[in-house]
N, C-alpha and C positions, 0 to 999 in steps of 0.2 A: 477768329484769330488762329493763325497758327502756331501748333504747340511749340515747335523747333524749328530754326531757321537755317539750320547745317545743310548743307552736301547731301551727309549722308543719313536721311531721313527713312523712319522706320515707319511702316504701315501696320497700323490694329487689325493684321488679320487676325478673326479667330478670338480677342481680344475683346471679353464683354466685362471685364472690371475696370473702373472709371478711375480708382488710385492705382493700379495696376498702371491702366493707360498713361497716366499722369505722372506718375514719380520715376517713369523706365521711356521716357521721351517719346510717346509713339505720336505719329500727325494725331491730331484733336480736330473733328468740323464742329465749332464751337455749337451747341445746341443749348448751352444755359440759360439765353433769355426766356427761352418756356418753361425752365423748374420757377424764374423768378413771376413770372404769370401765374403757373398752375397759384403756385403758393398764395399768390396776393388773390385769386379768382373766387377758390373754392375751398371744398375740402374732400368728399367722395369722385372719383373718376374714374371712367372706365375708357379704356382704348384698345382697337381691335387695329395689327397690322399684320400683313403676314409670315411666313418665319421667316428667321435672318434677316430681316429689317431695320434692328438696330434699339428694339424693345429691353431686353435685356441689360443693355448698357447703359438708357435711358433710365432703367432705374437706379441700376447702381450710384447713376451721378447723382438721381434723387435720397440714394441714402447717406452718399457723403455728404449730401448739403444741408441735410436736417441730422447727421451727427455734427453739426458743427466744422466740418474739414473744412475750413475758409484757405490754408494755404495751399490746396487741392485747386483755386480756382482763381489765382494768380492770373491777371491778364486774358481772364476770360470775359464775356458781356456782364454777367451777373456780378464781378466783383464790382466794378460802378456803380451797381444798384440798391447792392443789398448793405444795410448801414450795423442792422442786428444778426449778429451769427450767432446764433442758440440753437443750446446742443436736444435734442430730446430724444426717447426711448423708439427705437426703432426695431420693428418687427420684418426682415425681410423672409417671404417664405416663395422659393425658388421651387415651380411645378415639372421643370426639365430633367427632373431626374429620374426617372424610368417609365418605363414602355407601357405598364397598366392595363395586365392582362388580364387582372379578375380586382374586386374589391378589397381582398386584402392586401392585395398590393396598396393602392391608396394610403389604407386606414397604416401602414408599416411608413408610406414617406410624411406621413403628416405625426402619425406620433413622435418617429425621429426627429421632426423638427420640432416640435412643441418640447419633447425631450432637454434638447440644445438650451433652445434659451428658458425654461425653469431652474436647470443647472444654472445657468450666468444670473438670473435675478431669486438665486436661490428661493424657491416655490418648492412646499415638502407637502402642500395638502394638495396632493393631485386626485383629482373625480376621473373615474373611469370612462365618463362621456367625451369624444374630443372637441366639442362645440362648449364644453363649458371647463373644462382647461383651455379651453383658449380665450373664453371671456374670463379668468380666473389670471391669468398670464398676463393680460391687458390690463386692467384693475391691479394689480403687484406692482407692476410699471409705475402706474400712474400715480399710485399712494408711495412709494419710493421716491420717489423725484419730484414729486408735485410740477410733473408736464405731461400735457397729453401725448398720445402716444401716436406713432409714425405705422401704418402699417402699408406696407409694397408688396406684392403679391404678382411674379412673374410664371407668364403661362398658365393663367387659372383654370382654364379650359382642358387642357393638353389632356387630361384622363378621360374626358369626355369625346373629344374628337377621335384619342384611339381606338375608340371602342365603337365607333358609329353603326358599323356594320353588326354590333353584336346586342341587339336588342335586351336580352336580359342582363347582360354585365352594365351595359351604359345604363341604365334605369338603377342600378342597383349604385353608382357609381354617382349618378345625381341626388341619389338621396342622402348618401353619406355628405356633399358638396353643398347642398341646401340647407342640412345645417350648419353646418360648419358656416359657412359663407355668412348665414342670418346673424352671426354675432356680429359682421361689420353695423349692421343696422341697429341692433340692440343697445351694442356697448357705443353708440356715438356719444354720448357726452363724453366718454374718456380718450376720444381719438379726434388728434388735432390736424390729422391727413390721412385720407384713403388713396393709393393708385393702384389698380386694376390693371394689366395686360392682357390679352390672349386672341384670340384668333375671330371667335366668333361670337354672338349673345347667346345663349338658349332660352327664349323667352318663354311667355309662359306659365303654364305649371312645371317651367322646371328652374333651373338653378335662379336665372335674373327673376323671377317673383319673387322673391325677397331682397332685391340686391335691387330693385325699383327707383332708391333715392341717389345712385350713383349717376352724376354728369357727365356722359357719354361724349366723347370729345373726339370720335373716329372719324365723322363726318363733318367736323369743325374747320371752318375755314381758316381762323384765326391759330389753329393746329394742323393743318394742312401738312407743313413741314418737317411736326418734330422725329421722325424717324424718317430714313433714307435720304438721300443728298441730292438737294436741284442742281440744276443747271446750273444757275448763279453759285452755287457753293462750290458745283464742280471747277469754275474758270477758276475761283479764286483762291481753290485751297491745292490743287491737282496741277499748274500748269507744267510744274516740272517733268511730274508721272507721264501726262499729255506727249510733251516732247521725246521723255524717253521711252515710250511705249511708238512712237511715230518712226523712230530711229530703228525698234527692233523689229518691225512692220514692214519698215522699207515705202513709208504712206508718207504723204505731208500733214504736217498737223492740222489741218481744215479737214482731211482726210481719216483720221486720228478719232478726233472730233466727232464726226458725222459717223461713222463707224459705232463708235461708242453708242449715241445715241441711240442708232436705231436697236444695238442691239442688247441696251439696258433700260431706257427711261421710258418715257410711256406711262406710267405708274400716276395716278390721280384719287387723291382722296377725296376730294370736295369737286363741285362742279368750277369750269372757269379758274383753277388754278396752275403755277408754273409744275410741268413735269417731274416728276424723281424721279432721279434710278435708283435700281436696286443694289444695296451699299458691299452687300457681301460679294456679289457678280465680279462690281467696280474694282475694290480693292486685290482680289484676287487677279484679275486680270492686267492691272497695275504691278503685282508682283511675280507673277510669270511672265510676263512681257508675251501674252497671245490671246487669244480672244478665245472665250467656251464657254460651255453652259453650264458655269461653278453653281449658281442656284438650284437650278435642275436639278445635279448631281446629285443635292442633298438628301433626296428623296423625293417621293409622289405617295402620297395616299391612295392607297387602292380603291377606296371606296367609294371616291372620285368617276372613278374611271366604272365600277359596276353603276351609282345610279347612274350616268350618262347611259350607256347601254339598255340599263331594264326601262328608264324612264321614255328611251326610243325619241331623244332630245337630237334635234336638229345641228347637228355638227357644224357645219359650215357659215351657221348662224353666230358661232365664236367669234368670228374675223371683226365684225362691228353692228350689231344687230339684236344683241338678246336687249331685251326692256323688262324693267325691275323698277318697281314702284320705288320712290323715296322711301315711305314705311317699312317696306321689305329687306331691304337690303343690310341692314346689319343682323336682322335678325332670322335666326336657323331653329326652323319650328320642325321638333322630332315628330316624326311620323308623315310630315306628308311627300317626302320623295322629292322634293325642290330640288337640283344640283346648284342654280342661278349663285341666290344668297351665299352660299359655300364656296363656290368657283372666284365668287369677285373676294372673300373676307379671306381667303386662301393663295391670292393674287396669281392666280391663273388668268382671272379679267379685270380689268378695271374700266373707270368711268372716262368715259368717250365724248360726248356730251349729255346736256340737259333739256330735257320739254315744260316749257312752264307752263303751257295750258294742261297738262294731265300729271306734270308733278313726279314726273319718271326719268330715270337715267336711263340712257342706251350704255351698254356696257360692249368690250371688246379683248381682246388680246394686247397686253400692254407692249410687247415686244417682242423681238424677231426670237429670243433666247425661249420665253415662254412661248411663244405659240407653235414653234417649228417641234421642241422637245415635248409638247404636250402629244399632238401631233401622231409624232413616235409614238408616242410611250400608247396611243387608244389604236394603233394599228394591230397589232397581235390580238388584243382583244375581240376585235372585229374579223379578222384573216387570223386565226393560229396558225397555218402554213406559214406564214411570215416569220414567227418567234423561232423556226425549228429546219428553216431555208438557209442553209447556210452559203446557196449560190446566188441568192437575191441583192439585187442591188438596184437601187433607185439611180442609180448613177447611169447603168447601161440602158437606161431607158430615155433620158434627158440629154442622152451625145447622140444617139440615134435622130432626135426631135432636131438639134442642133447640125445635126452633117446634112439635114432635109430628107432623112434616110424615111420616109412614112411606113414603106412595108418593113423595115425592119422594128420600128416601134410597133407594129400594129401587133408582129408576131411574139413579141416581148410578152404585149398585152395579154393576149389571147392565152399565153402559155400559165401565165400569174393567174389568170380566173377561170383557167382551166384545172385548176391546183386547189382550188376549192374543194373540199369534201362533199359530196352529194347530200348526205345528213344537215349539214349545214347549214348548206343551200335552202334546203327544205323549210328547216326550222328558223331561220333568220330572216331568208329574203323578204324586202316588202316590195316585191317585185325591180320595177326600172331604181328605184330610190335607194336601194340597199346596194347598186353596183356603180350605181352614180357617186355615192357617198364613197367606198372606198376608191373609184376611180380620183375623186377629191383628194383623199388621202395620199395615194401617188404621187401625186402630180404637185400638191404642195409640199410633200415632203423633196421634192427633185429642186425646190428651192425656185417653182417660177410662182407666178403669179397668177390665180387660177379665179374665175367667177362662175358658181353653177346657179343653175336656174334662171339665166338672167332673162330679164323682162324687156320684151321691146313692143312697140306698138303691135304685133299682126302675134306674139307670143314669147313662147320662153326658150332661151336656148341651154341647152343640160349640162354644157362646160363651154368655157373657152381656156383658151392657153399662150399666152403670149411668150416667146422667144425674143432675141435681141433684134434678129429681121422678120420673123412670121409673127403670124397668128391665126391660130389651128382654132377651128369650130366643130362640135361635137357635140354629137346628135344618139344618143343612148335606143337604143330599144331589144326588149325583152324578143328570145323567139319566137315566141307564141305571138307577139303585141306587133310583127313587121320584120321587114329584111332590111337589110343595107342601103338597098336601093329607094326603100321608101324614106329612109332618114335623110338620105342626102337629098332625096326629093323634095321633101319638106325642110329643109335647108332655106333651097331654090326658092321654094313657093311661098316660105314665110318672109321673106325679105332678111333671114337672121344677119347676113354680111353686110346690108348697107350700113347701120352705123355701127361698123368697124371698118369701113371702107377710107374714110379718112387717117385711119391711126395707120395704116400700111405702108409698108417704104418700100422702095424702088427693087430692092429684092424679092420682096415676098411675092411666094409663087403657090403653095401648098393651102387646100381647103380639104377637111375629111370629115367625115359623117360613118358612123360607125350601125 
């Protein structure tokens, strides 16, 4: 239901408090029927979505609705359902608050917050250990109020993921976390609800081995939906935005629509369920009235982008192609160099479809926002000329392709990888593959449609590139490996044009082999 039914209706950007949201009129996508689930299901959970999903908010609603805030939830699903509003002792401990360069960072935001609430349940026998001040903290609760106690915990991971790249801070970082964390398990008879957020598991011998008993609900069908906004929520709560985002567009709303789509939803937690987009994209883009890559912008992990590189991970296999076991996939085992489990828990990819005979998800790019700026953001990595070009433009390479200009994209080409540093060269190439790969890079970042390697009956062709009336075939080889004349020869000889010979229109004129 919608919070407000005014004109002039306010969007939660930005907006991750639930009585905030609620008492200052902002749209609400009602999400309550899952607090009145979780609550009636279980009691330990854990959920993994990625940032700006809408985690944050999600608990907050859950701490208003086990502090009791029943007129918080006026007109919402869960008012219907729920008959008992009881108040109980709630512990939220909020991991968003700093960067978590070394472990004392950590051990300074967890004290402050154990700090916090001993003062509010006035607590004077504080233990110098922070895993038993916080089982000491929970037990005070508990014998004060004779109720179990609430404990929320957003971003539990975030000190662990910043650190990935620093082998001895993160190890030092999961130990203080392991214990800490072990009292959810300890203190359960005193705790009448656990929710868990964060991005990823660390299984193992590291944080989740003690945190073992929590009901992972990331890959739950029946929770499919509770962060980020389907399709079905988008007609029904947005159709206004719709229209006024169409209008400032200059698009028709079907237009509007399909726009949107492609370049926010995509997003699948479970196999076989309805898409989400990603809510923060949405709403921003709803409130600037233009379409851009607000998720993006928030940041990128670097870390990301180094194991891709050292792991020597097939790039182009992003588009709808990598495969990740069912088992695998929530969980991020330190030390063996996977980027897969991290890419999809981090929603760079998500689930594409499913194999039921081997029990694996193919994973992909969920959308044109995510895959185009990821895209970017590994090109410098691969080409530094690129980061420091400030006459580079993928633009002048894709009007060339378009005016049917070939010699003037080819000399485009040749100038961009001619711009390579010799060292580089040297120490990166993996011969045809390494110029294929950033050729890929190009050519999707120019916004076409690009397939490499593709397979046909008599072999494989190293790019294609479809334009609005051509499509350009391209045949890579190394100097040493062949000349020009022999790619297009083997063009010829492998039959690579026939099945593209059907997909051709009346204009196309242009075939190149490089």
């Amino acid at each position: 239901m919608v919070a407000i039914m005014s004109n002039n209706r306010k969007l939660p950007i930005g907006i991750q408090d639930f009585e905030d949201l609620r008492t200052n009129d902002y749209l609400y996508v009602d999400k309550t029927i899952y607090v009145y689930q979780l609550k009636t299901d279980g009691k330990p959970y854990f959920l993994s979505r990625p940032r700006r999903f809408g985690k944050s908010l999600f608990l907050s609603t859950l701490k208003a609705y086990f502090l009791g805030k029943k007129e918080l939830f006026d007109g919402l699903a869960i008012a219907e359902l729920e008959k008992d509003w009881l108040e109980y002792p709630v512990f939220h401990l909020d991991f968003n608050k700093a960067a978590y360069q070394n472990d004392q960072v950590l051990s300074d935001v967890i004290d402050e917050i154990l700090k916090q609430y001993e003062a509010e349940w006035k607590v004077t026998d504080i233990a110098a250990i922070l895993s038993l001040r916080f089982d000491n903290l929970i037990q005070t609760a508990y014998k004060k109020t004779g109720r179990k106690v609430v404990v929320l915990i957003d971003e539990y991971d975030k000190p662990l993921v910043n650190t990935l790249d620093n082998a001895e801070v993160n190890q030092s970082m999961r130990d203080i976390l392991k214990g800490f964390y072990g009292v959810l398990k300890s203190a359960d008879a005193y705790l009448r609800f656990v929710f868990l957020t964060g991005v990823t598991k660390f299984s193992k011998v590291s944080v989740f081995s003690d945190l073992n008993h929590l009901m992972d609900i990331s890959l739950n069908r029946k929770y499919a939906g509770i962060c980020g906004i389907s399709e079905t929520e988008l007609t029904r709560y947005f159709a206004p935005e719709i229209k006024k985002l169409s209008e400032q567009t200059n698009l028709s709303y079907d237009e509007t629509f399909a726009k949107l789509k492609k370049h926010y939803n995509g997003y699948h937690f479970c196999e076989n369920t309805e898409g989400v987009y990603n809510p923060f994209s949405l709403l921003n883009t709803f409130g600037a009235g233009n379409f851009r890559n607000y998720w993006y912008a928030t940041g990128t992990p670097t870390f990301l982008v180094k194991m891709l590189k050292e792991g020597d991970f097939e790039i182009p296999d992003l588009e709808n192609d990598v495969h990740i076991s069912v088992a695998d996939i929530t969980n991020y085992k330190i030390g063996l160099n996977d980027p897969v489990p991290i890419l999809y828990q981090t929603g760079y990819l998500t689930i594409k479809k499913y194999d039921t005979e081997f029990d694996e998800f193919i994973l992909g790019f969920p959308n044109e926002e995510v895959k185009f700026s990821f895209l970017k953001e590994l090109l410098p990595a691969y080409v530094p000329q690129y980061a420091t070009n400030q006459h580079f433009s993928a633009v002048s390479f894709i009007k060339t392709l378009r005016a049917g200009n070939i010699d003037g994209f080819m000399d485009n080409l040749r100038a961009f990888y001619s711009s390579i540093p010799y060292d580089l060269m040297k120490k990166e190439s993996k011969e045809e593959r390494y110029y294929q790969f950033i050729f890929y890079l190009l050519v999707t970042l120019m916004g076409q449609f690009i397939q490499t390697e593709v397979r046909t009956a008599s072999g494989r062709v190293d790019a294609v590139i479809k334009t609005a009336d051509t499509i350009f075939v391209f045949e890579l080889k190394m100097a040493n490996h062949g000349t020009a004349e022999e790619a297009l020869a083997q063009i010829d000889s492998k039959d690579y044009l026939v099945p593209l010979y059907h997909r051709r229109t009346k204009s196309c004129q242009s075939w190149c082999g490089i």
